[in-house]
C-alpha positions as CSV (number, residue, x, y, z in Angstrom):
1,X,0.0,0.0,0.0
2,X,2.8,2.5,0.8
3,X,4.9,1.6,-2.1
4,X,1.8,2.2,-4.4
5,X,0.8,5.3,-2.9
6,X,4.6,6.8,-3.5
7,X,4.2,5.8,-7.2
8,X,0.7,7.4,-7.1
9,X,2.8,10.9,-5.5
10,X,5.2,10.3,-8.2
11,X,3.0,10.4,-11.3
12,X,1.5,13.7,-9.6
13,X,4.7,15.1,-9.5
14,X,5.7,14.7,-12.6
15,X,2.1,16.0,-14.1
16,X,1.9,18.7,-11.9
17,X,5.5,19.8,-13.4
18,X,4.7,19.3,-17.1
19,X,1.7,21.2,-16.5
20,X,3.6,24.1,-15.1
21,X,6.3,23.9,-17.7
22,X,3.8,24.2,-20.6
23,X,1.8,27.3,-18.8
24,X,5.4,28.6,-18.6
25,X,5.9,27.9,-22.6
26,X,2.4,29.4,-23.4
27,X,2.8,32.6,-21.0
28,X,3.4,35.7,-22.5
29,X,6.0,38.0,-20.8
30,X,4.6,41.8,-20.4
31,X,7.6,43.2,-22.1
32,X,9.8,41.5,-25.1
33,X,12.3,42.9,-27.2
34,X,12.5,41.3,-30.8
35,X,15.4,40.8,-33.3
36,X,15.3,39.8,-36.7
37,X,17.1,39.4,-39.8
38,X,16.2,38.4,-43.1
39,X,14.9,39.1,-47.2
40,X,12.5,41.4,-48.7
41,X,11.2,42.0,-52.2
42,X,10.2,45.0,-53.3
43,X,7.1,45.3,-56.0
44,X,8.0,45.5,-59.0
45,X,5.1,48.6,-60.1
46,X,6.7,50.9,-57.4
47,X,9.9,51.6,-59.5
48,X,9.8,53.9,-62.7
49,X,9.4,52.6,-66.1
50,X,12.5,50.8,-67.3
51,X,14.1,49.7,-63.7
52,X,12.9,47.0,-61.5
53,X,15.0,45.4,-58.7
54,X,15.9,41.4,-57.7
55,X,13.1,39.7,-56.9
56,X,14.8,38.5,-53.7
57,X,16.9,41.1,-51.4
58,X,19.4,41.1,-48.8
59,X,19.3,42.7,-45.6
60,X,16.2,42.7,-44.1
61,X,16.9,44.0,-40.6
62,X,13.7,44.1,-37.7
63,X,14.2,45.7,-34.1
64,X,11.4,46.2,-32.0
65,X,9.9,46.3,-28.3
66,X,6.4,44.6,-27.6
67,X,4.1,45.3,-24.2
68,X,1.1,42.8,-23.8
69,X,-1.7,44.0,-21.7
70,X,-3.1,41.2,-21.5
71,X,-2.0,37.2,-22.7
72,X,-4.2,38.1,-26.0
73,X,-3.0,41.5,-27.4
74,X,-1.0,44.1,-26.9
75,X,1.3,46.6,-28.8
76,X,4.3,46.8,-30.5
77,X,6.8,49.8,-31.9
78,X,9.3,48.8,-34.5
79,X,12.2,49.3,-37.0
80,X,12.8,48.0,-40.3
81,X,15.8,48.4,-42.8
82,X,15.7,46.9,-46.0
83,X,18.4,47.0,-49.3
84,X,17.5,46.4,-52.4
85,X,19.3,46.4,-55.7
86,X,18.8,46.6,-59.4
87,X,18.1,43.5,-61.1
88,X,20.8,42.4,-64.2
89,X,19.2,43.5,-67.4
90,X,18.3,47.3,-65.3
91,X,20.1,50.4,-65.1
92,X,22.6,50.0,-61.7
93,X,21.1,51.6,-58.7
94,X,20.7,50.5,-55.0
95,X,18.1,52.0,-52.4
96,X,17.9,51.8,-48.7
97,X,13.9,51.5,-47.7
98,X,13.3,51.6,-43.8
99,X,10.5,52.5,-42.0
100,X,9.4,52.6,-38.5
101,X,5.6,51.3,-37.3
102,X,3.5,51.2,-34.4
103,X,1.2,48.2,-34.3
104,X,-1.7,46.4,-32.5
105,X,-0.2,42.8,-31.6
106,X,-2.4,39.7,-31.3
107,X,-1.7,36.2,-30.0
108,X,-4.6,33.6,-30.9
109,X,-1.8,30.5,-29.8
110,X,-5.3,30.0,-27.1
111,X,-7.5,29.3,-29.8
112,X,-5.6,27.2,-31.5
113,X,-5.1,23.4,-29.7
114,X,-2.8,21.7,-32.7
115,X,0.3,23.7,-31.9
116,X,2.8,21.5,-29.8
117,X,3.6,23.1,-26.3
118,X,6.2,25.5,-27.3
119,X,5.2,27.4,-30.1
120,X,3.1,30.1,-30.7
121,X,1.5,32.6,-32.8
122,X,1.3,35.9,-33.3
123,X,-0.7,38.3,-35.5
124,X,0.7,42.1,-35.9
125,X,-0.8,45.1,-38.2
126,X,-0.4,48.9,-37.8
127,X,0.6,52.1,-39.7
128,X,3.9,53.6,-39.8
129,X,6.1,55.7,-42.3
130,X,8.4,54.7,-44.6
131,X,12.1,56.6,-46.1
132,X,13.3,55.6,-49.4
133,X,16.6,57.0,-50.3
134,X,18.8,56.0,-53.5
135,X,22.4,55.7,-52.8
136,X,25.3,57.6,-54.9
137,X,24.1,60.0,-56.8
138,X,20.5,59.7,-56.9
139,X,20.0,60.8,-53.5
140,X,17.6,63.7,-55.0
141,X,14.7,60.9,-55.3
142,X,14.9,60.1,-51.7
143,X,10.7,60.3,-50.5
144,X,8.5,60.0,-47.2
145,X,5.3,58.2,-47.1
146,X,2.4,56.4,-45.1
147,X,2.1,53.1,-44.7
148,X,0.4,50.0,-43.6
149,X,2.0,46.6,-42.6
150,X,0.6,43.1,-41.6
151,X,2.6,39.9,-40.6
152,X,2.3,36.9,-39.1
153,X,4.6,35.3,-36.7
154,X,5.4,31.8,-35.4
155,X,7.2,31.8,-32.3
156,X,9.1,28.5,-31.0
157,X,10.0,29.1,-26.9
158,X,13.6,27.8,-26.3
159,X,12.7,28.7,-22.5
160,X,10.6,30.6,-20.0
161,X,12.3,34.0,-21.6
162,X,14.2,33.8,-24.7
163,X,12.3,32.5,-28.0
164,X,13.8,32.1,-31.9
165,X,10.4,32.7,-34.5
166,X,10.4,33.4,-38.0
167,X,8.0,36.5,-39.5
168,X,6.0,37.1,-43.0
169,X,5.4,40.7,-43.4
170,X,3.6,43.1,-46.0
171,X,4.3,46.9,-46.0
172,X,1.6,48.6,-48.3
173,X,2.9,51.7,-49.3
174,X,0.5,54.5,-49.1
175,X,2.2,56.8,-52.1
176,X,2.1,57.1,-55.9
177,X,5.1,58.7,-57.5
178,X,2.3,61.2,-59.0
179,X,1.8,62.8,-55.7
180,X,4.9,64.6,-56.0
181,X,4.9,67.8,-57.5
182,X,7.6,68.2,-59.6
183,X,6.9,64.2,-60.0
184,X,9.7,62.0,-59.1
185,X,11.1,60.3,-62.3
186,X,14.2,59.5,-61.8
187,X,16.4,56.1,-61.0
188,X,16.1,54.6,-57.8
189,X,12.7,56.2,-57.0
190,X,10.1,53.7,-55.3
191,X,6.7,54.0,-54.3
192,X,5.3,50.7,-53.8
193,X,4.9,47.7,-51.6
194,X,7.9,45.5,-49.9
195,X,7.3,41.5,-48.8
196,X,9.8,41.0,-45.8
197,X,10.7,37.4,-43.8
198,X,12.9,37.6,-41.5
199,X,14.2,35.2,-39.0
200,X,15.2,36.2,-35.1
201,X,14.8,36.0,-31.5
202,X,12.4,37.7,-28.8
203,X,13.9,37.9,-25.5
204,X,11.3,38.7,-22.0
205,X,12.9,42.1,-20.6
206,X,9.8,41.2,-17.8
207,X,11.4,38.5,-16.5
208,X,9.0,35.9,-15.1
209,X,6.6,38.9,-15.1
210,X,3.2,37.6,-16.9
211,X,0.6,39.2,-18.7
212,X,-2.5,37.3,-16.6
């Protein structure tokens, strides 16, 4: 009887800990700072007539700082630095496109019972602003516009504070190179849309502070 009753204190151990481990996993930590690097490619439409760049670009650089109010959503301010180049068979130019957004974060990982314990999920959209500016000597097309960006990221928790996640994001440029005035014509100009995955990490700066 006592021999049985220590196995039965064993197994209640051991699901009592799992069970904490994976509430550890699926927390969210109030305050996260994320690092990403990765590729973009730009739209093709947003460059003048007769340029276009690769369709695949490197850097893509993301640094940002999330808050969650609560384990479902929160907010999140971040920086983005893209290069892209001209493709082969288009006049030679490079351009630096960053941008900086502010965005409503949400985390349906709850919703959804299929993921294994340690990943996660998290949906991000908000405006921001974006620079474009040629390098060399077409720095006179450099431009400032609106615009809008939604990604989708999938989080995989190493531990209780530090996880590595990959991120698919769309920037919607909110510009036409007609609403300059003189218009902007020149090489290296770009007024459209950008496609960036990137690859990083997301360390808790709460420590084991949680959102619930």
């Amino acid at each position: 009887m006592q021999q049985n009753l220590k196995q039965y204190l064993f197994l209640l151990m051991v699901v009592v800990m799992v069970n904490l481990g994976n509430a550890q996993f699926k927390a969210t930590s109030k305050w996260k700072a994320l690092f990403a690097v990765g590729l973009n490619s730009p739209s093709s439409s947003g460059f003048v007539e007769n340029a276009a760049a690769q369709t695949v670009n490197f850097p893509t650089v993301n640094l940002g700082i999330q808050h969650m109010f609560k384990s479902l959503y929160g907010v999140k301010l971040d920086y983005g630095f893209n290069r892209f180049k001209n493709e082969s068979d288009s006049p030679e130019f490079k351009v630096n496109y960053s941008r900086i957004n502010a965005q409503f974060v949400f985390d349906p990982t709850a919703y959804i019972n299929f993921l294994p314990t340690r990943m996660s999920t998290v949906l991000h959209a908000g405006p921001g602003i974006s620079f474009v500016k040629p390098l060399g000597n077409l720095g006179d097309n450099k431009q400032t516009y609106m615009n809008l960006l939604g990604g989708l990221e999938l989080h995989y928790a190493i531990n209780d504070k530090v996880a590595i996640y990959t991120d698919l994001a769309y920037i919607y440029g909110l510009t036409s190179l007609d609403d300059y005035n003189p218009e902007i014509s020149g090489l290296g100009a770009f007024n459209g849309s950008v496609i960036n995955l990137t690859f990083g990490i997301a360390v808790s700066l709460s420590g084991c502070q949680f959102c619930d």
